[in-house]
C-alpha positions as CSV (number, residue, x, y, z in Angstrom):
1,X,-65.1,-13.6,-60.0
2,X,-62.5,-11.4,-61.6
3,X,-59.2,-10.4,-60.3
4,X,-58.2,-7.3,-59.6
5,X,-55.1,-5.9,-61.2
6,X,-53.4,-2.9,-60.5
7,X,-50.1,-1.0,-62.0
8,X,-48.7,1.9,-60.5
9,X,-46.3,4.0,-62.9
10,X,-44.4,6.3,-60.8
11,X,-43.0,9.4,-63.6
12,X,-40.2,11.6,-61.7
13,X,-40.0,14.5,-64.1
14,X,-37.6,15.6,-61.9
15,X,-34.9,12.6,-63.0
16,X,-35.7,13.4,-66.9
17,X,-35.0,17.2,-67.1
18,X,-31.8,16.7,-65.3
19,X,-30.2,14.3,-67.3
20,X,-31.9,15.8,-70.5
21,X,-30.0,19.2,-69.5
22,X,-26.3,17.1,-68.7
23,X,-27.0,15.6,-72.2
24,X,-27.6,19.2,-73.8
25,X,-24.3,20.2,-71.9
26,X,-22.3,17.7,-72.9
27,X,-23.4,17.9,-76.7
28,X,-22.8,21.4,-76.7
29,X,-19.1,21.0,-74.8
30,X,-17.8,18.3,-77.7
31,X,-19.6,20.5,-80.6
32,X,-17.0,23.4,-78.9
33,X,-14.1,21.4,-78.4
34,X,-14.2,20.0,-81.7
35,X,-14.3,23.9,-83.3
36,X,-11.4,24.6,-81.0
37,X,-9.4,21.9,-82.1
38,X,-10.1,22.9,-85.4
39,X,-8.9,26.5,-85.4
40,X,-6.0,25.3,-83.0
41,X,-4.7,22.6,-86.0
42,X,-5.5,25.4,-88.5
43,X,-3.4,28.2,-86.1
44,X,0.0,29.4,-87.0
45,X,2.0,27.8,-84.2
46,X,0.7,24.3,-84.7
47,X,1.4,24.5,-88.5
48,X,5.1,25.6,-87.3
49,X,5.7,23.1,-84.8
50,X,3.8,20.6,-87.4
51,X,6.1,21.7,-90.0
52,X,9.3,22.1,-88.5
């Protein structure tokens, strides 16, 4: 007499594509912030204010 076992793996593909696209998004937002940021330091009227 064996015993039965049984696993049920529920997969909600649903779940994974949206945080998988918030995750793109927000990798994409701080790679465009950070260029921003870049040109702003590297911008005339930070390099005044900086300097004077």
């Amino acid at each position: 007499m064996g015993k039965k076992t049984e696993i049920n793996i529920d997969i909600n593909v649903t779940k994974i594509v949206k945080y998988a696209c918030a995750a793109g998004i927000v990798i994409v937002a701080v790679v465009f912030a950070e260029k921003a940021f870049k040109e702003f330091v590297k911008s005339p009227c930070c390099t005044n204010k900086c300097t004077n």
